[in-house]
C-alpha positions, -999 to 999 in steps of 0.1 A, spaced: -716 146 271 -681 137 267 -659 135 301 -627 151 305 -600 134 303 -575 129 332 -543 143 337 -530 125 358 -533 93 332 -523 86 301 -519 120 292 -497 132 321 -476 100 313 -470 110 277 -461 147 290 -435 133 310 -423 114 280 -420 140 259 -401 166 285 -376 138 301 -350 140 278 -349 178 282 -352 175 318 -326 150 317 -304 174 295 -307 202 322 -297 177 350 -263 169 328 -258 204 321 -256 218 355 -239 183 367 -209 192 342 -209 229 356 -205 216 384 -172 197 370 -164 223 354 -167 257 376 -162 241 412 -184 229 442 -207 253 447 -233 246 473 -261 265 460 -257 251 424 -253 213 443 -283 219 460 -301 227 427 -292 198 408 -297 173 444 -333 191 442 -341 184 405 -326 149 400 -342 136 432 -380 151 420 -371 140 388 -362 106 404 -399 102 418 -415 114 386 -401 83 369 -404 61 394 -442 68 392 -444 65 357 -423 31 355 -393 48 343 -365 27 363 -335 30 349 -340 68 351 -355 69 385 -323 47 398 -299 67 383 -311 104 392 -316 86 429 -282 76 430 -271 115 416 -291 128 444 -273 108 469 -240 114 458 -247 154 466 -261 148 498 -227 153 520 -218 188 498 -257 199 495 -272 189 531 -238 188 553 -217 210 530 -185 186 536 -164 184 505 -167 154 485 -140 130 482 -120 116 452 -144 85 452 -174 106 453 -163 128 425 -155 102 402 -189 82 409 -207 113 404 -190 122 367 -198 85 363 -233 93 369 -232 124 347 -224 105 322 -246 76 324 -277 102 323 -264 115 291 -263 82 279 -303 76 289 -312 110 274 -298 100 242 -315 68 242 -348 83 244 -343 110 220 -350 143 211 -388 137 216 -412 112 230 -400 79 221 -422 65 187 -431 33 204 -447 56 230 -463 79 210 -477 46 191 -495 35 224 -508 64 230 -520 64 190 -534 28 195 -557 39 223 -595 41 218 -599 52 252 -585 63 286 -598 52 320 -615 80 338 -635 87 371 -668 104 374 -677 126 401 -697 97 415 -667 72 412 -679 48 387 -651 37 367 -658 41 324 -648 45 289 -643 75 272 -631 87 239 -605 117 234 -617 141 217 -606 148 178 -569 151 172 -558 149 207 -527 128 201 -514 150 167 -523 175 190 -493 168 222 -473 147 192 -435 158 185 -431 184 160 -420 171 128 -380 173 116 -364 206 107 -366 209 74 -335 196 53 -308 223 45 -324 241 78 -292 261 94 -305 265 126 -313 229 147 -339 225 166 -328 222 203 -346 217 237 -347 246 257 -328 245 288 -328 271 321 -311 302 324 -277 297 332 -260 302 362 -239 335 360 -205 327 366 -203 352 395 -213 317 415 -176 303 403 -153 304 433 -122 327 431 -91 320 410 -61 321 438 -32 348 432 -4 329 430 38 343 422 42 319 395 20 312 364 17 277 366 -6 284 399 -28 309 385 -43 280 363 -56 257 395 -61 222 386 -91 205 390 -105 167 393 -118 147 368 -107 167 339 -138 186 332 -165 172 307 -171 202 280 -200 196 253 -189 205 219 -205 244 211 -239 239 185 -253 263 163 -274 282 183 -312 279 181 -336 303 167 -356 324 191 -387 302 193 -371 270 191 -377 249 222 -408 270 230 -442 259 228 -475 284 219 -512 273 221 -530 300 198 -565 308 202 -573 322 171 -604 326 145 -580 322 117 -577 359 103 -553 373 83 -530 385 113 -537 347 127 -521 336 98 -495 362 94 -486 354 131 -490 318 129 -465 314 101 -441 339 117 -436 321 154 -430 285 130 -402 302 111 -389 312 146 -389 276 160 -422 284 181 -442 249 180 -476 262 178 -510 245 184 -539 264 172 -570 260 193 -606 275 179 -625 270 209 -619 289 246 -631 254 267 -610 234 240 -579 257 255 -591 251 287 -588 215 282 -553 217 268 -538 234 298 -547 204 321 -529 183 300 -495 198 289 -485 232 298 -472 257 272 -444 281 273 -470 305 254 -505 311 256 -518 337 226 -558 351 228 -570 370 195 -592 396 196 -621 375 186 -624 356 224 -616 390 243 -649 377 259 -636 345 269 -605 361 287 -612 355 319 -623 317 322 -595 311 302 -571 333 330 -584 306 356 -570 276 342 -543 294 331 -537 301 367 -539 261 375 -516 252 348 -490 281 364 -487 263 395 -483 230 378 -453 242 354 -420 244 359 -417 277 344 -433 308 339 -466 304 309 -469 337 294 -505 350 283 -507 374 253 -538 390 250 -552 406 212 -575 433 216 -587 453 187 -595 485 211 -580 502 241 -612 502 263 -602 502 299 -625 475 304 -609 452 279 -576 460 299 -587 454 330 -608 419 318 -568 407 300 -550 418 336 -576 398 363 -564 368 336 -525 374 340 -522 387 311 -481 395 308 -489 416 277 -521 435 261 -513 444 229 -547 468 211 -549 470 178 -520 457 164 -504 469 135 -493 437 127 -477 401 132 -438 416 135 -456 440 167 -467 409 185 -438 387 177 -416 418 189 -435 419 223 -434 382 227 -394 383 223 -393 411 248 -411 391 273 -389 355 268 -354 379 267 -361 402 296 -357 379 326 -329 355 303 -308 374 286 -307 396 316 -315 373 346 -325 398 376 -296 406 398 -305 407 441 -284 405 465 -293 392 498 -277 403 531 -289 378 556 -260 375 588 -279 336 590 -257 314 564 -286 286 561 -316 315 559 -294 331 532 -285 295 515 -323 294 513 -331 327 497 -301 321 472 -310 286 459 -348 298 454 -337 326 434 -309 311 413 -334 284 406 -355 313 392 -328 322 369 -318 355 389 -284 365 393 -275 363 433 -253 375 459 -250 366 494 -235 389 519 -233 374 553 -214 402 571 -234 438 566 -206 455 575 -196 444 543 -228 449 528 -224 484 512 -188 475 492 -207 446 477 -237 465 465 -216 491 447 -198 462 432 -229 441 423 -250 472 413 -283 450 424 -318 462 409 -331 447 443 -318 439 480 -332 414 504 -322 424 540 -328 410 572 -339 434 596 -317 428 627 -284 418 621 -255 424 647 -233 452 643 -258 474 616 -292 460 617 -314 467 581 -327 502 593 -292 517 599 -279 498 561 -305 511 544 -303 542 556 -266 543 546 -277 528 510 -301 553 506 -275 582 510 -259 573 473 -274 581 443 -273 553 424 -288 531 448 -312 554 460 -346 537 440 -333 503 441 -358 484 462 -350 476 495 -374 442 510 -370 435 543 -370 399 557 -384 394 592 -402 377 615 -413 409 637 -446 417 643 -449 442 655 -467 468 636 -443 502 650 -413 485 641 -420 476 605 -432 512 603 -397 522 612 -380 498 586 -403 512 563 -399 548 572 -362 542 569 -363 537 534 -375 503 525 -401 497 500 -421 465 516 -411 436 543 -415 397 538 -425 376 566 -398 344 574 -402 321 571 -416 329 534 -431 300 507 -404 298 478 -433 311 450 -438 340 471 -403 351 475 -398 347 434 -429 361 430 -427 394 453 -391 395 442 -398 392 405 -429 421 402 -405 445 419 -380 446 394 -400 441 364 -419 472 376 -383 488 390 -371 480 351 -404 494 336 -397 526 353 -361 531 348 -371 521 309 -400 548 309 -378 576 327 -350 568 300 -378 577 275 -395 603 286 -370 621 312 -331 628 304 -334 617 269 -342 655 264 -332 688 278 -356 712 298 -343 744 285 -342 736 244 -365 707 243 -336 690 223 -327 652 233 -297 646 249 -262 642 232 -264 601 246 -299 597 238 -293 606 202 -257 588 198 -270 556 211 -301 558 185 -271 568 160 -255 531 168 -283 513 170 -294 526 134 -257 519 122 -261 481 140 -286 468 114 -275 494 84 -269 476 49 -256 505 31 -290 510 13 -304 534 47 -313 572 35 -303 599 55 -277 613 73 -257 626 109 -256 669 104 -232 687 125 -238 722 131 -216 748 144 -220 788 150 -188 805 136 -173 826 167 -189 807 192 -164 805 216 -153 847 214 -191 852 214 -191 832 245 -161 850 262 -176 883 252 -210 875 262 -206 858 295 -217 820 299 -254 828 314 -260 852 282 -244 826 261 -265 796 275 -296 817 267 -288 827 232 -276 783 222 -315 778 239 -330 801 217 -306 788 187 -312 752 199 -354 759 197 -350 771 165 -331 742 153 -354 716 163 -385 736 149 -371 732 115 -370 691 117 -394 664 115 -412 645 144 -391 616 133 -358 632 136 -333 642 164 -316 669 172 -291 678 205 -271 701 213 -233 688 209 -203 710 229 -206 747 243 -215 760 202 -225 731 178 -256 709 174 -258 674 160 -288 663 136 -300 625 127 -324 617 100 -333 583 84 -358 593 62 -336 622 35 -316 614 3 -284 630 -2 -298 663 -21 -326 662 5 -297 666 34 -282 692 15 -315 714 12 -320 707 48 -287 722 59 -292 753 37 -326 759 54 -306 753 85 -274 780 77 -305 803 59 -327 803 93 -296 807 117 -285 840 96 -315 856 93 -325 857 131 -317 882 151 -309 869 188 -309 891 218 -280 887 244 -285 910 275 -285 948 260 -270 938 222 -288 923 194 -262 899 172 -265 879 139 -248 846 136 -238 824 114 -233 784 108 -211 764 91 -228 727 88 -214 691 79 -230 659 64 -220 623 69 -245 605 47 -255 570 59 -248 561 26 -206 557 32 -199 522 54 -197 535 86 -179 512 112 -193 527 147 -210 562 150 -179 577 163 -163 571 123 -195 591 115 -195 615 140 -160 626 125 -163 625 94 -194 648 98 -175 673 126 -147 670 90 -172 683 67 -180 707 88 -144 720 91 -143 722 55 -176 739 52 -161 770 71 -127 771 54 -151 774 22 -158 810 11 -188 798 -10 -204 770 4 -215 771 43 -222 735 35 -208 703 34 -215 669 23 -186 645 36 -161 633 7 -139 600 14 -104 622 2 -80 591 18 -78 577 -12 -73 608 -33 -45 623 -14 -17 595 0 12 605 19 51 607 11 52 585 38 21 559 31 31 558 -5 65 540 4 48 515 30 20 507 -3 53 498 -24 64 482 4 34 459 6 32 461 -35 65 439 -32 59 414 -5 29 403 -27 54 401 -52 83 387 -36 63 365 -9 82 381 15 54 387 42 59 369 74 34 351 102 40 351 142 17 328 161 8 338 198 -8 307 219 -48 312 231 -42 291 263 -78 277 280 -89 290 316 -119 261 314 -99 225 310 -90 219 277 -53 210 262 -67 222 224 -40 235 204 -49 269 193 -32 302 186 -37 336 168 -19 348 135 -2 381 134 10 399 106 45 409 98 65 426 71 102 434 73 109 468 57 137 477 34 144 498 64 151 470 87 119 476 110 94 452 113 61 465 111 30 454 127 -3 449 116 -17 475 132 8 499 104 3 474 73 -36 470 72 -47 503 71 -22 511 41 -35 481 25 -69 487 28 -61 528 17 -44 518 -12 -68 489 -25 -48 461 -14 -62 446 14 -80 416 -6 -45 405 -19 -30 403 19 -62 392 33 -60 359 8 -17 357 14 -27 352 50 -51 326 45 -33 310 21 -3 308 41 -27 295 69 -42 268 49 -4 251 44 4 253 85 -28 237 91 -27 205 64 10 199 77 -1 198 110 -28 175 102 0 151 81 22 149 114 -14 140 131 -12 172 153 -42 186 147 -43 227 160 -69 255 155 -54 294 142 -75 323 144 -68 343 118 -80 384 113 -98 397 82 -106 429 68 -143 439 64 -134 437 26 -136 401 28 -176 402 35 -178 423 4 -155 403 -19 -184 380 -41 -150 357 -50 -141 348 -17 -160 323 -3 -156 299 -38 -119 307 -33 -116 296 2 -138 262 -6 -118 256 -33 -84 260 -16 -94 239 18 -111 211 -3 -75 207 -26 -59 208 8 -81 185 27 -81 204 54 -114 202 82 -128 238 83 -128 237 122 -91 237 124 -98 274 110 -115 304 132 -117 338 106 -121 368 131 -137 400 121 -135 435 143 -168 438 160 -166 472 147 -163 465 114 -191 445 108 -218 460 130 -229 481 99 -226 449 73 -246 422 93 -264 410 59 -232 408 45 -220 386 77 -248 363 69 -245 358 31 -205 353 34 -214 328 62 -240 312 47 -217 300 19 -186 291 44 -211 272 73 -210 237 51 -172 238 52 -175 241 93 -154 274 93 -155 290 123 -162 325 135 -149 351 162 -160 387 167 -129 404 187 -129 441 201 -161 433 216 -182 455 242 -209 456 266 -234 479 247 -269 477 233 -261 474 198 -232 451 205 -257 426 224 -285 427 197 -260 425 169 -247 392 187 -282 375 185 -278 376 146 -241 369 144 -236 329 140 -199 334 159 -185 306 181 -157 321 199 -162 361 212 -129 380 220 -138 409 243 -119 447 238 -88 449 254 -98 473 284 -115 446 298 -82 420 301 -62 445 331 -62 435 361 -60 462 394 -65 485 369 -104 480 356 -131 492 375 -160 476 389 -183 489 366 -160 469 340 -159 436 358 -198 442 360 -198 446 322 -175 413 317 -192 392 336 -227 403 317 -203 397 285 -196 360 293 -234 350 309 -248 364 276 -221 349 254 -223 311 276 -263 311 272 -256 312 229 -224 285 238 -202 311 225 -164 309 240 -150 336 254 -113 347 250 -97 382 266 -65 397 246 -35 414 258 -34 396 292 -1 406 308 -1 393 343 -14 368 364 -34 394 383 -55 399 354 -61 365 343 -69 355 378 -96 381 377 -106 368 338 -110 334 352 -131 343 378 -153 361 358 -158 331 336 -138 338 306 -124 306 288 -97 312 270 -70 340 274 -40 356 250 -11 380 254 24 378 269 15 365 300 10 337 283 35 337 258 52 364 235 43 356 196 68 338 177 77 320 145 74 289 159 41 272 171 53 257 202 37 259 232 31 234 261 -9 235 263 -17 208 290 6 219 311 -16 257 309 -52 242 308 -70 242 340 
């Protein structure tokens, strides 16, 4: 029989190998942040705690140079990490030294496992193992165990996206300390030492890449389907045919993914044990996917005593899985898990933070619970780690005074304690806590306890979004939110090809009806209108009722004549109803608008209108009650637009446009030149008109293309004299949507910046969020032809919603430029700064810069930088101007 072979021998050596330069690269990282964003203790403690394991893991496997230098990090941290005394100038130079010279060793062994390793482990017929009765022998590995662990082959050539190693959630910038108000604006930019180390932004990986699977699978169709699909995603998968042979994998190397088909549902369990070993083992969470093809409760059960994270029956096919296994990596990510701990004992709460932030979760320590209710309405936690007796309020009285708002009154409340006796944890209980945690608690149970509770806190909130207020009790209609928000998310991946339509519905009269009737009579008869109206549509399709007497319809699935014939029935089944209100019988009638998907829609408030428009014009009709929306802007042009389209005719003509440059100064320590284009005309009037007049009459009158191309033109020659007076600089400059659609632009831009010479990074090309939502296929063929040249990307007018974040995972931007309402200072609300800061961990984790507009004080961009923002723009800074001058190191942090 052949013997297993150890892991802890050549095998564990070769792991180690293979992960050190990634493990080196998330030692650098979170060194740098630390040069970057401040001293924080927590973060020092984390990186003391990783280089100084680290340290002993290659010291063990002969790694020296490594082991010294992570040692020597370790030891630098200790005064700030262990005595939390700040370190001096010495101590900060040696550690940036130290920084670096890790860098330097993770480039030196590569992206990989270096060959000559990998070759020594090729060259081996056998590895040294111990029998249960000690005798020392020789055994052979079994088939294909080194192509098995071996690095996965190069991307292949022309590949956009690179392969990358995958590196730990980031720590939100919440942790950064805050910026200092300060009279004068050289102050509100504090200075830091060394100048801070930032790495030049990469494309951003594919979902899968830097993610590991081992597959069980037979081999069927959805095997293969599947299989192919994770590759194409960057997943490195290892198919295994045989449950012991995945049992012997996991004692070796441990995945990021483990995948079970349907055909070893049998196996489940055994395999859940070693799974269970190899969890303790790793460094982060191994997720098990189990196949089934039936829902049997026994199946369930048999994929749950394993740890499955997901059972997926019956699948209907290998986009379902892959769409479950993206949900599982992005839910605790993309969206780290936000707890606040209110502990009055500064090293118990230290404790508690550095375990969770470890974990990826977004913290916040509150040491005074006075304090503690102002911080949870400002952090908005989805759980809260208390101490039970704390001077002044102990946990019973706080979460007693939690549990009297609304918002926090299902957030779950976990007690931390050493009490013991029974009565008194019955009283925290009964107070309003969900569960209690003894101190002192192992750091896997408190991520553990910590991370089930809000999973299943999420699952709930997720499920009661679905199934509770996403309709209305009395008409059995969804919700106006619930059906706008589908409404944006169907616009957020539309490609102008989508069937279908947004109806709006109104009763003629309805607000004398209302006045006549009485509101209780009036509520009754929109019910019985409102139960009607959602009889007549499919099960696919949404209706809700809108304002006091209109209704709003979504379908996806209807042509254009199709939408038509649908709001006749509508009109035709209104009319002929008799409704009862109190002691009178009454006949209505409707008057309905269509805004067919079919128009390119920026947002679903554009559609909204135009439909609520149609509508307007489907009651002024005497013959047709209604409406399909008709683009008329273009038809009908104003006395006054028509003189602002000659005026634009002749600065085409004459050249006569002009361009103001405003400076984008950096928050995050660099002196880069950079600044953002604005548009100008002079009129024959005298005024000077803004772009915010002049784009909208271009794009109305068909000339947007021609101004779009003067700008960039113009552009092109301030950028390659810059570069001839070697003083490189970087302009953002706006587009129309048009440009995505123009099939000439791209081969006129190449053409342009390779007779110029110019580098494409010196250009950013910015796009309103809004606009291209609806075109993000055209987004990807116009950059797809631009990405060779090294253009640059910016989204601007960004904002914290669900379409917004799952249009940005498709978007290959490098700088983000949030909406204006996020950029005031004293005037923006906590649930804002919440938003922002969400903005800039979810833009950080794809290294995508962020920049905040119209910044007018130093209030507000003390607030921007401690929220994490990088770069900021508007007066404050400077007012635009002809010239591009502007003293950038003396602004950089």
């Amino acid at each position: 029989m052949q013997a297993r072979i150890d892991p802890t021998g050549a095998a564990a050596r070769y792991a180690l190998m293979k992960q050190l330069p990634d493990r080196l690269a998330r030692v650098r990282r979170r060194g740098r942040q630390l040069l970057h964003f401040g001293w924080d203790v927590n973060a020092a403690v984390l990186v003391s705690d990783d280089a100084s394991r680290l340290a002993d893991e290659c010291a063990e496997a002969g790694e020296r140079d490594c082991s010294e230098a992570l040692a020597a990090l370790s030891s630098t941290l200790k005064p700030l990490a262990v005595d939390q005394v700040a370190l001096g100038d010495a101590g900060v130079e040696e550690f940036a030294r130290l920084i670096e010279r890790i860098d330097g060793l993770r480039e030196s062994l590569g992206a990989g496992m270096p060959g000559a390793a990998a070759n020594e482990m090729a060259r081996h017929s056998a590895d040294q193992v111990r029998s249960a009765h000690g005798i020392t022998r020789q055994v052979t590995p079994p088939p294909e165990f080194v192509q098995r662990f071996a690095k996965p082959p190069p991307s292949r050539a022309g590949a956009r996206v690179p392969v990358a190693p995958a590196v730990a959630p980031q720590e939100t910038p919440a942790a950064a300390p805050a910026a200092p108000a300060a009279p004068e604006r050289a102050s509100v930019l504090p200075q830091r030492r060394p100048a801070p180390v930032r790495p030049e932004p990469v494309a951003r990986p594919a979902p899968g890449v830097g993610r590991s699977a081992y597959y069980l699978t037979d081999r069927g169709e959805l095997g293969v389907d599947l299989s192919r699909q994770l590759v194409e995603l960057g997943y490195t998968v290892e198919h295994v045919e045989d449950a012991d042979e995945l049992k012997e994998v996991l004692q070796a190397l441990a995945p990021n993914l483990v995948l079970v088909d349907a055909h070893f549902q049998s196996r489940v369990e055994d395999i859940g044990i070693s799974l269970k070993a190899a969890r303790t083992r790793a460094s982060s969470r191994i997720y098990l996917v189990v196949l089934s093809d039936s829902s049997d409760v026994s199946q369930r059960l048999r994929a749950m005593r394993a740890g499955a994270d997901s059972f997926l029956p019956s699948p209907r096919g290998a986009a379902e899985v892959v769409t479950r296994i993206h949900e599982l990596f992005e839910a605790e990510s993309a969206d780290p898990f936000r707890v606040i701990i209110i502990e009055d004992d500064r090293s118990q709460a230290l404790f508690a933070e550095s375990i969770l932030k470890k974990a990826g979760m977004a913290t916040n320590v509150v040491l005074d619970p006075l304090k503690a209710i102002e911080a949870v309405e400002e952090f908005r936690p989805e759980l809260i780690l208390m101490d039970l007796y704390m001077p002044d309020c102990d946990g019973m009285e706080l979460t007693t005074l939690i549990r009297e708002r609304p918002d926090f009154a299902n957030v779950p409340i976990v007690f931390l304690t050493g009490e013991h006796d029974s009565d008194k944890r019955f009283d925290a209980l009964n107070a309003g806590g969900d569960d209690y945690l003894e101190k002192p608690i192992r750091p896997k149970y408190l991520i553990s306890a910590v991370t089930n509770r809000v999973r299943r806190s999420r699952q709930v909130q997720r499920r009661a979004g679905e199934t509770g207020p996403a309709r209305e009790g009395a008409t059995g209609l969804y919700t106006k939110t619930h059906l706008l928000e589908r409404l944006a998310e169907a616009l957020a991946f539309e490609d102008g090809t989508r069937t279908g339509g947004l109806l709006f519905v109104i009763l003629d009269g309805g607000q004398g009806l209302r006045e006549r009737a009485g509101l209780a009579a009036f509520d009754g008869l929109m019910s019985s209108v409102g139960k009607q109206v959602g009889g007549l549509i499919g099960g696919a399709e949404l209706a809700a009722r809108y304002g006091d007497s209109s209704f709003l319809l979504l379908t996806t699935s209807r042509g254009e004549h199709e939408l038509l014939e649908l709001g006749d029935q509508l009109r035709q089944a209104v009319s002929a109803k008799v409704f009862d209100v109190g002691d009178r019988s009454l006949a209505l009638a409707a008057s309905i608008g269509i805004a067919p998907f079919s128009h390119a829609w920026a947002d679903a408030n554009s559609m909204l209108n135009a439909a609520e428009r149609a509508c307007a014009q489907a009651r002024s009709s005497p013959d047709h009650k209604v409406k399909l929306f008709e683009d008329t802007v273009t038809q009908t042009v104003s006395t006054e637009s028509a003189g602002m389209v000659q005026e634009l005719r002749e600065a085409l003509k004459q050249d006569s446009f002009q361009l103001m440059f405003q400076p984008v100064a950096s928050l995050r320590g660099t002196s880069e030149e950079m600044f953002q284009v604005l548009l100008r005309l002079r009129g024959s009037d005298g005024k000077l008109y803004a772009a915010s007049v002049l784009i909208p009459a271009a794009q109305q009158s068909g000339l947007i293309n021609g101004v779009d191309r003067w700008v960039l033109s113009r552009c092109l020659m301030v950028i390659q004299e810059r570069q001839r007076q070697e003083r490189p600089l970087r302009l953002f400059v706006s587009q129309s949507s048009d440009a995505l659609l123009d099939p000439n632009r791209v081969s006129w831009l190449a053409e342009q910046m390779v007779q110029r010479r110019i580098s494409g990074d010196r250009l950013v090309l910015e796009f309103r969020h809004a606009d291209i939502l609806s075109r993000l296929r055209q987004v990807a063929t116009f950059w797809e032809g631009l990405a060779p040249l090294g253009v640059k990307m910016c989204v601007s007018g960004f904002e914290a919603t669900m379409s917004a974040y799952q249009a940005l995972q498709h978007l290959p931007i490098e700088f983000l430029k949030v909406a204006p309402k996020y950029a005031t200072g004293d005037g923006s609300s906590a649930s804002q700064r919440q938003e922002l800061r969400q903005i800039v961990t979810h833009a950080h984790e794809r290294s995508i810069r962020v920049i905040a507009p119209q910044v007018e004080d130093a209030g507000s961009a003390a607030q921007l930088w401690s929220s994490g923002v990088d770069f900021i723009q508007g007066n404050f800074v400077q007012a635009a101007t002809p010239e591009l001058e502007f003293d950038f190191r003396a602004s950089a942090i």
